[in-house]
C-alpha positions in Angstrom: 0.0 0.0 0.0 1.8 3.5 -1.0 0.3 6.6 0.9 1.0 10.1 -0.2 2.8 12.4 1.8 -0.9 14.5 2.7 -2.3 11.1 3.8 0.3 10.6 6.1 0.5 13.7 7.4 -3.1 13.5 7.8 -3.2 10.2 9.8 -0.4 11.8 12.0 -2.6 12.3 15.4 -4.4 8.5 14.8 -0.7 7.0 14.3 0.2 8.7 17.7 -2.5 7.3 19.0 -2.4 3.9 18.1 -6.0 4.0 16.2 -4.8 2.9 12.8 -5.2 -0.7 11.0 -1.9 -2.8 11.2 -2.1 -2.6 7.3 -2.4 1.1 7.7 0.5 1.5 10.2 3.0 -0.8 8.0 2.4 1.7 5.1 2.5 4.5 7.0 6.3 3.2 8.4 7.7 2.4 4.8 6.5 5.8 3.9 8.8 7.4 6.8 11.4 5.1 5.6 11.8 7.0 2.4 10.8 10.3 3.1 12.8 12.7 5.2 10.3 15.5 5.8 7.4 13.3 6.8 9.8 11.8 9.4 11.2 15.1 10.2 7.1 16.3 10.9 6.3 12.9 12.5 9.5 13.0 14.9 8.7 16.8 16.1 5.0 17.2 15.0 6.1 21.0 14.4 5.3 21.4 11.0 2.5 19.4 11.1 0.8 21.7 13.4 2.2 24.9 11.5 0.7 23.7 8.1 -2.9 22.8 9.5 -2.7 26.0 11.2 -3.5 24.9 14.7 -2.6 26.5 17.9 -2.0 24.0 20.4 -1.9 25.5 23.9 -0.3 24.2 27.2 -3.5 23.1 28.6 -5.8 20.8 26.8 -9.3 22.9 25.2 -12.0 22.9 27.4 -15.3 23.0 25.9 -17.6 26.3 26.4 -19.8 26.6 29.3 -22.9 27.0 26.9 -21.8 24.6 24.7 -22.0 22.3 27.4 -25.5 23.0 28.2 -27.0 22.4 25.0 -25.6 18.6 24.4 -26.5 17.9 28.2 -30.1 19.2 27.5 -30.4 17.5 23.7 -29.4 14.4 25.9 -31.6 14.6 28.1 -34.7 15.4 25.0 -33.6 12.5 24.3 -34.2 10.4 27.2 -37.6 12.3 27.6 -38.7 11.9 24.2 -38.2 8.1 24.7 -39.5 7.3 28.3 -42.8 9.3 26.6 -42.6 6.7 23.6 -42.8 4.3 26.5 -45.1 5.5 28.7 -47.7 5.8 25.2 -46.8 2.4 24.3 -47.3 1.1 27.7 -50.9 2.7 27.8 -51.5 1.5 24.7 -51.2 -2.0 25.5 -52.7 -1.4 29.0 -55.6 0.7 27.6 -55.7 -2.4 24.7 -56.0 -5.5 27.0 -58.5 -3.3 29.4 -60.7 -2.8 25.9 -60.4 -6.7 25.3 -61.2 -7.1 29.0 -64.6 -5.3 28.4 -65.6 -7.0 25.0 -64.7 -10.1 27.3 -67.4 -8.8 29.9 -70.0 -7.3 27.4 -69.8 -11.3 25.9 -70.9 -12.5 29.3 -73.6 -9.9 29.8 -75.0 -10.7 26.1 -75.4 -13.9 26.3 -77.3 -13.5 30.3 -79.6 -10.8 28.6 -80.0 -13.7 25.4 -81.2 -16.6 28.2 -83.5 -14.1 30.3 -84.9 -12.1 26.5 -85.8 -16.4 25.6 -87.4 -16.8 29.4 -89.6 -13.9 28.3 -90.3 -15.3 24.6 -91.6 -18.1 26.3 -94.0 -16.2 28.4 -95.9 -15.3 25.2 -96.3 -18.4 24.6 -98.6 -18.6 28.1 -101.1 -17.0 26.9 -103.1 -19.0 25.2 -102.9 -21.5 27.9 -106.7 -22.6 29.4 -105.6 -22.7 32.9 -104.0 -20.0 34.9 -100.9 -18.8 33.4 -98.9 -17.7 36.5 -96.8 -15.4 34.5 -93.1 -14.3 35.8 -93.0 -11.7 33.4 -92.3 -9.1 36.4 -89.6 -10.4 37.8 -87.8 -11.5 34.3 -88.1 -7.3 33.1 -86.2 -7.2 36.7 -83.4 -9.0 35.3 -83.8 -7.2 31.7 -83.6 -3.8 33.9 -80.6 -5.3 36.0 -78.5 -6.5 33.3 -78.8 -3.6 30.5 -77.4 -1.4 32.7 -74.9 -3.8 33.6 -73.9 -4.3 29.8 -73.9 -0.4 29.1 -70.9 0.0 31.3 -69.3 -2.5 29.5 -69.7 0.0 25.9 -67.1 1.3 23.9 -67.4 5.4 23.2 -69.0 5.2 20.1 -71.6 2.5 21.5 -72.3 4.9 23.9 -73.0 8.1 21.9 -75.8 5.6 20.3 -77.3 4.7 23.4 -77.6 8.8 24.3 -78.3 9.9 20.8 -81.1 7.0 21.2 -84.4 8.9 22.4 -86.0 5.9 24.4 -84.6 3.9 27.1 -82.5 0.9 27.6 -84.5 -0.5 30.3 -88.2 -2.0 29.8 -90.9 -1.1 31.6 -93.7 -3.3 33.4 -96.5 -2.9 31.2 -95.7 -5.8 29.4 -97.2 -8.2 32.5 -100.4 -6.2 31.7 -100.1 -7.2 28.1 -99.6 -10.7 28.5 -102.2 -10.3 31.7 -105.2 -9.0 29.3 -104.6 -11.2 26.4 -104.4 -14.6 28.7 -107.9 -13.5 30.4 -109.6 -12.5 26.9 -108.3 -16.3 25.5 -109.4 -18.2 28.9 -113.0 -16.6 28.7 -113.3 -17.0 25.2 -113.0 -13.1 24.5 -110.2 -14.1 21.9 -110.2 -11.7 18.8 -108.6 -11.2 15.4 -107.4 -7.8 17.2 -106.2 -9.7 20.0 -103.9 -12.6 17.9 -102.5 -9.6 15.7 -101.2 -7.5 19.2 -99.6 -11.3 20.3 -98.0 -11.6 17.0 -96.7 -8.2 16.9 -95.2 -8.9 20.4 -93.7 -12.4 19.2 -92.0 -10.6 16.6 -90.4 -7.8 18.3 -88.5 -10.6 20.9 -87.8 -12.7 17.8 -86.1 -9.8 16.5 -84.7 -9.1 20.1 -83.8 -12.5 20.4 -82.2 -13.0 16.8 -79.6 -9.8 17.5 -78.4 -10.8 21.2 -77.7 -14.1 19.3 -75.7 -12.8 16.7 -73.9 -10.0 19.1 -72.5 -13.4 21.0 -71.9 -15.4 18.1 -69.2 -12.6 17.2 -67.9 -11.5 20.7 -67.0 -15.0 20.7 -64.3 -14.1 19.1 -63.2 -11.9 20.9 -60.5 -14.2 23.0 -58.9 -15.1 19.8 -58.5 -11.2 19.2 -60.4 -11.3 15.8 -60.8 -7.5 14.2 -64.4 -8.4 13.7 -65.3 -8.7 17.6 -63.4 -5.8 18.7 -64.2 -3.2 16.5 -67.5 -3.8 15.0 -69.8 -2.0 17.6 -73.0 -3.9 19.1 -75.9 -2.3 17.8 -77.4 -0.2 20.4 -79.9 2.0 18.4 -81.4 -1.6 17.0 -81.9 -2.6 20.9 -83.4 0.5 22.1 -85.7 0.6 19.3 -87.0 -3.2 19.9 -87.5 -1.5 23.7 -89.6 1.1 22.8 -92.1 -1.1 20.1 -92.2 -3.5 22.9 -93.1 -1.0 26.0 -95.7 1.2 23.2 -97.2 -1.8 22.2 -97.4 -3.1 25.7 -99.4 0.3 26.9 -101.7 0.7 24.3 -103.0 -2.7 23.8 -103.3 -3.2 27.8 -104.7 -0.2 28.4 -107.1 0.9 25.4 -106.7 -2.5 23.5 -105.5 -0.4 20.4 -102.5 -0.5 18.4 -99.8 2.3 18.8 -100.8 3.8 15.1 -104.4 3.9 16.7 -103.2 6.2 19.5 -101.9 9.6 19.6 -100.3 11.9 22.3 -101.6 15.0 23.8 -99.1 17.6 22.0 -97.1 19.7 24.7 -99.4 22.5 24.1 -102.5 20.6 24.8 -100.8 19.1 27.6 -99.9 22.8 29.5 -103.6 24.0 28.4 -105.3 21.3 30.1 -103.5 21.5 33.3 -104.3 25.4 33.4 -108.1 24.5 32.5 -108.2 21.2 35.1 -106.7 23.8 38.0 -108.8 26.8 36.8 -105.2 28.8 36.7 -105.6 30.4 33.2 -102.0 32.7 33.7 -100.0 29.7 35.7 -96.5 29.0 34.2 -96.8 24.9 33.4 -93.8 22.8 32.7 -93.7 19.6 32.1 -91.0 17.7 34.3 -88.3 16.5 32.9 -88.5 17.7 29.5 -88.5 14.1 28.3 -88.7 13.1 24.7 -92.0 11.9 23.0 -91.1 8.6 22.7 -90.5 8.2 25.9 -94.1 10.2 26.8 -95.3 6.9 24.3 -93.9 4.3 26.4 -94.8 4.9 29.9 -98.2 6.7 29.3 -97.8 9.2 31.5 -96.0 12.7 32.1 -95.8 15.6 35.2 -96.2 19.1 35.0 -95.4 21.9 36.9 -98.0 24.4 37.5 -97.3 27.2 39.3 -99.5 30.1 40.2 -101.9 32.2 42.4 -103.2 28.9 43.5 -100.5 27.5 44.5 -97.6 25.0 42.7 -99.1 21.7 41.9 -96.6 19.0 40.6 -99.0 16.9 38.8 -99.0 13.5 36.7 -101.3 12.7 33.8 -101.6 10.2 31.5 -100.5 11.2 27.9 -102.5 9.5 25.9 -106.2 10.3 27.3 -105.0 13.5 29.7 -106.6 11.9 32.9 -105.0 13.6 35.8 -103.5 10.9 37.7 -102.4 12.2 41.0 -101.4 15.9 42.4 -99.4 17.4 44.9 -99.4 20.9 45.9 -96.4 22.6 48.0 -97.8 25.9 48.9 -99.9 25.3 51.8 -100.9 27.8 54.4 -99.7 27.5 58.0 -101.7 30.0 59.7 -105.7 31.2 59.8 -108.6 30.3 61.1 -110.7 27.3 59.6 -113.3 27.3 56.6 -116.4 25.5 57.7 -116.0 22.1 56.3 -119.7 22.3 54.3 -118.0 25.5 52.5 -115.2 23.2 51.6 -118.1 20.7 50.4 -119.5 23.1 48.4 -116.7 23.5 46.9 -115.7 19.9 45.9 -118.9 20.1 43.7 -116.3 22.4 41.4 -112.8 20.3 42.4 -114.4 16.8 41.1 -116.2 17.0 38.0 -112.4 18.5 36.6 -109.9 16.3 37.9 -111.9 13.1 37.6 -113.7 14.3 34.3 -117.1 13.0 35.8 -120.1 14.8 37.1 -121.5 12.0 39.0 -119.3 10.8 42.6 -119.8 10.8 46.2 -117.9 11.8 48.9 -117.1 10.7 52.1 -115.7 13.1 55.2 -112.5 11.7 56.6 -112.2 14.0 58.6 -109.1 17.3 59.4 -105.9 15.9 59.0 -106.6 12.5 58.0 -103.9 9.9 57.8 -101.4 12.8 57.7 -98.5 14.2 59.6 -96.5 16.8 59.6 -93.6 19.4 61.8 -95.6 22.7 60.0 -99.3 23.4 61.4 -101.2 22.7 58.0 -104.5 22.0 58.2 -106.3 19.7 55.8 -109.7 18.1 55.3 -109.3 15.0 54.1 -112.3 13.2 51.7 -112.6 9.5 49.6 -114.2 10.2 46.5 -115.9 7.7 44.2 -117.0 8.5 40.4 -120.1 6.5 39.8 -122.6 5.8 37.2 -126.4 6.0 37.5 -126.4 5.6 41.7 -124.2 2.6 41.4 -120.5 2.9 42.5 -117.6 2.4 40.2 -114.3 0.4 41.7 -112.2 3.6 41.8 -111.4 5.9 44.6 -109.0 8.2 45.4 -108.4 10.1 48.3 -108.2 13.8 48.0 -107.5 16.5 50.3 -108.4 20.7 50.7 -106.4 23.6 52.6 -108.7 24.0 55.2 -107.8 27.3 56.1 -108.4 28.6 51.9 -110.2 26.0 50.2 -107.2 25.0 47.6 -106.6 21.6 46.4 -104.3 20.2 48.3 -103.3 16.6 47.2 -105.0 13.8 45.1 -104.2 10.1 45.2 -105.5 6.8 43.9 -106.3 4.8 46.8 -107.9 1.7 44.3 -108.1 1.3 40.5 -108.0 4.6 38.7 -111.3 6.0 36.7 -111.3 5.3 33.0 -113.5 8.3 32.0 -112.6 7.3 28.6 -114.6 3.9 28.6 -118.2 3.7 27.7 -120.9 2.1 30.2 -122.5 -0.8 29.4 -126.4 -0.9 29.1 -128.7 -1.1 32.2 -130.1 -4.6 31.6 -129.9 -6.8 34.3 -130.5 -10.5 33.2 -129.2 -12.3 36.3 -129.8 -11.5 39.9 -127.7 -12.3 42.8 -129.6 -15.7 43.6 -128.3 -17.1 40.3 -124.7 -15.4 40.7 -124.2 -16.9 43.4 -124.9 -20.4 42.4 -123.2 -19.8 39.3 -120.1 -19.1 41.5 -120.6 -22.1 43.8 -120.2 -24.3 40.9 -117.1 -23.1 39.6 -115.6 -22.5 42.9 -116.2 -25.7 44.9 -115.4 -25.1 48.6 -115.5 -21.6 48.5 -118.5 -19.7 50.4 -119.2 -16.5 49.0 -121.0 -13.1 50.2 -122.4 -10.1 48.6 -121.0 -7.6 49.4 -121.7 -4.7 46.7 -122.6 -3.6 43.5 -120.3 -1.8 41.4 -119.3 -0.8 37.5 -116.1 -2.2 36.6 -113.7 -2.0 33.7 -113.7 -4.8 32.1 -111.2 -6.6 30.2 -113.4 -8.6 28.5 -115.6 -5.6 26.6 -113.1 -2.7 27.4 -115.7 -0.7 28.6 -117.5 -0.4 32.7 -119.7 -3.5 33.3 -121.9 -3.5 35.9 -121.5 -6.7 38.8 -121.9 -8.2 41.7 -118.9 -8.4 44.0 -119.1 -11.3 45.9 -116.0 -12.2 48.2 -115.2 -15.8 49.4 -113.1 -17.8 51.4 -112.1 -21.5 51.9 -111.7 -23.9 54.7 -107.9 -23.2 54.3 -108.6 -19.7 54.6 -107.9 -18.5 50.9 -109.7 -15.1 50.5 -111.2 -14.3 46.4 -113.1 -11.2 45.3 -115.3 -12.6 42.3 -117.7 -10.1 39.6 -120.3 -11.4 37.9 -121.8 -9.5 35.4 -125.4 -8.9 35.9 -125.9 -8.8 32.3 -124.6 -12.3 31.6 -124.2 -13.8 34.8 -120.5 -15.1 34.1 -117.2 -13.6 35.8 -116.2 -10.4 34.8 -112.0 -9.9 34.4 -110.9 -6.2 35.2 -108.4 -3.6 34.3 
């Protein structure tokens, strides 16, 4: 290897050091061999240090102060800039396994909502039993209204934003027992209709579809253990589930309650709904709001809203029912605590105005309860306290509610239902009598053997059988093992009546 004399001089401070290649070195030396000034610059380094034009001082250079700063603060960038690349990637994989975790849990939840959804599709099928049906539908809605919200935690962000974007529910609600409760009476009394097997097909086919997308939600969070794309990022279809909900729960109300389908029935709009409750309370410049501002498909569901009215009269939180505006109960908080007593036949006078609005029905009695009946209280109001009971031609109807007047100014005070409510909606049957209470009561002898039964009254009574008030005897009975039964027999055809 031959090296020019520049390459040599240039490798002079690695060939003091030691740093070069043998090869390197060996050249280097043969090079110094045959040329006199390179040895001459390698032996005193003088002219080496002249022609590069360095200054070499006594002490060795020390780096600048600043200079120093900089590279210890890149370095330590550095180190920041990776421990963050760690800490993200760490979180990652935590935040990764957690997600995994809760497709894990929402997979357990799905398929304990898919056995209880199937205990519930079986229930349908109950209702065309002969016998009694015994239904469990209560407590299995429990379990649908424990283990929704128990799967909703388990939701990713965007299966959440459906669930809140959603305007119903993900819990059911109870009218469904109803339902199945009217349809099962109306097949076991031979009431069964064309009407009545459309409304249990509807209902079969809205928990087939329920049933049918739990199934297929499981089928692919199966997956989800073997870490498949499919049942980790495909979201489960909330909207589709709280739509199911809502047909279910509107079908549920309207059927049980007016025996009509949902299209049949129509809400009070918001503004019919404040105008009524200013007419009903006779408070034509109250402010009414209705409490919560809920949505309307949630108004559909439950059948039933509050309002807020708040005037001269006092503030009345009030609940109604949305489809037929019967005012269901009322509670107002501005009560006096001070004054002398009305006489209570002013306050009776006045009840003759009270009743006929919030019952919707110009025929009732009254009984006197008495001041302060069943009620207690730290602040000195003072309330008379009265049953009232819509009837129909002199006879009583089975409803009742207790309601209560500021006996010191003659305001409503409070309204409750203390036995079924009054369907002022439902039409009375005719007034002819075919079977007397004689023949009722053998009649019930023979379907009820060791049972002795007494009269006792007779009422109207909504029946589930005619949707409308029937008129009946009420007999109640009991047996040597002391089971108690209330029985009506309707005096028109002398068989049981079923009620709301």
């Amino acid at each position: 290897m031959k090296l020019t004399c520049e390459a040599v001089q240039d490798m002079y401070v690695l060939y003091q050091e030691d740093e070069l290649h043998h090869s390197v070195k060996q050249a280097i030396d043969e090079h110094l061999g045959s040329c006199t000034h390179c040895t001459k610059v390698y032996e005193s380094g003088d002219n080496f240090i002249k022609r590069k034009n360095i200054k070499q001082a006594d002490e060795p250079i020390k780096p600048s102060n600043k200079l120093d700063q900089e590279i210890k603060l890149k370095l330590k960038l550095r180190k920041m800039r990776f421990l963050l690349l760690f800490l993200v990637v760490v979180i990652l994989i935590f935040s990764f396994f957690q997600y995994v975790d809760k497709r894990k849990n929402l997979l357990y939840e799905v398929s304990s909502l898919e056995q209880t959804v199937r205990d519930i599709y079986f229930e349908l099928d109950r209702v065309k039993w002969e016998g009694d049906a015994n239904f469990n539908t209560i407590g299995l809605i429990d379990e649908v209204n424990e283990k929704t919200p128990r799967m909703k935690r388990q939701l990713n962000l965007f299966e959440r934003r459906q669930e809140n974007n959603h305007p119903y529910q993900i819990t059911l609600s109870f009218n469904l027992g109803e339902f199945l409760h009217v349809l099962h009476e109306r097949y076991k009394q031979d009431a069964w209709s064309t009407r009545d097997e459309k409304a249990l097909t509807m209902m079969n086919g809205y928990f087939e579809e329920y049933e049918k997308l739990l199934e297929e939600q499981r089928l692919r969070l199966n997956h989800v253990r073997d870490y498949r794309p499919v049942s980790l990022v495909k979201p489960f279809p909330m909207e589709q589930l709280m739509t199911i909900h809502y047909n279910i729960d509107r079908l549920a109300y309207t059927y049980s309650h007016f025996q009509e389908f949902p299209e049949e029935r129509k809400i009070l709009t918001k503004k019919e709904q404040k105008a009524l409750a200013k007419e009903v309370f006779q408070m034509p410049d109250a402010e009414v709001t209705i409490t919560p501002e809920i949505p309307q498909e949630v108004l559909e569901g439950f059948g039933s809203y509050n309002t807020m009215i708040q005037g001269e009269q006092g503030n009345y939180y009030a609940e109604w029912n949305v489809y037929t505006g019967r005012l269901l109960s009322f509670n107002n908080s501005q009560l006096s605590k001070n004054g002398d007593l009305l006489p209570e036949e002013t306050v009776q006078e006045k009840l003759q105005a009270y009743v006929p609005r919030i019952l919707d029905t110009e025929e009732f009695r009254f009984e006197v309860k008495g001041l302060n009946y069943n009620y207690e209280s730290n602040v000195d109001h003072q309330l008379y306290t009265y049953r009232i009971i819509p009837m129909h031609n002199g006879i009583d109807t089975n409803a009742a509610y207790r309601l209560t007047v500021d006996a010191r100014t003659g305001k409503l005070a409070s309204l409750i239902s203390l036995d079924r409510p009054f369907y002022a909606e439902l039409k009375f049957s005719p007034d002819d009598a075919q079977v007397n209470k004689e023949q009722a009561l053998v009649h019930l002898e023979e379907n009820y053997s060791g049972f002795s039964f007494t009269y006792t009254a007779m009422q109207y009574v909504p029946s589930v059988l005619t949707n409308q008030y029937e008129k009946v005897f009420v007999f109640e009975g009991e047996n040597d093992q002391g089971h108690e039964r209330q029985v009506f027999v309707n005096v028109r055809t002398g068989e049981e009546e079923v009620v709301y």
